[in-house]
C-alpha positions, 0 to 999 in steps of 0.5 A, a space after each residue: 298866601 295868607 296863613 290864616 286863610 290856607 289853613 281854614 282852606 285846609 281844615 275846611 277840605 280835609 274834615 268836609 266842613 262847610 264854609 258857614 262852621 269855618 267862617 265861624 271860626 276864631 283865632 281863639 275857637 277851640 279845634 281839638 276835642 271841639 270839632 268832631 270831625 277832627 278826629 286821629 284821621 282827620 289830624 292825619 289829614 290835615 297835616 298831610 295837606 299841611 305839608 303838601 300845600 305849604 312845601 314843609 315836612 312835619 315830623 312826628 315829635 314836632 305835633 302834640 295836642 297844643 298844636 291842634 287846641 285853636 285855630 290859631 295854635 294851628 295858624 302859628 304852628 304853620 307860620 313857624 314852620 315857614 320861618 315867619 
């Protein structure tokens, strides 16, 4: 699966967005503080389906608010955690 791609999917079902806000997203679009659905609860989701769809565990020490700053902070953060 290409990272980028399931991560859009991600953001897309766990904060409701509508394919038109996704496909405007860049490596370089802003998430945290940017999106407001991306709230503490949307974080929690997102990463619940993180885990779930990509086979890894996040552990609490590993997410800060640089790992939700862009989409591609987030994208890179995922291809990391699956060894890419």
């Amino acid at each position: 699966m290409d990272v980028e791609r399931g991560v859009r999917e991600i953001l897309g079902e766990a904060l409701e967005l509508p394919p038109q806000r996704l496909a405007e997203l860049g490596r370089d679009s802003a998430l945290l503080g940017a999106i407001p659905e991306l709230d503490s609860m949307g974080v929690l989701s997102v990463i619940h389906l993180l885990e779930e769809r990509f086979g890894f565990i996040i552990d609490d020490e590993e997410i800060d608010g640089t790992t939700f700053a862009t989409l591609g902070t987030l994208v890179d953060f995922v291809a990391h955690k699956l060894g890419g």
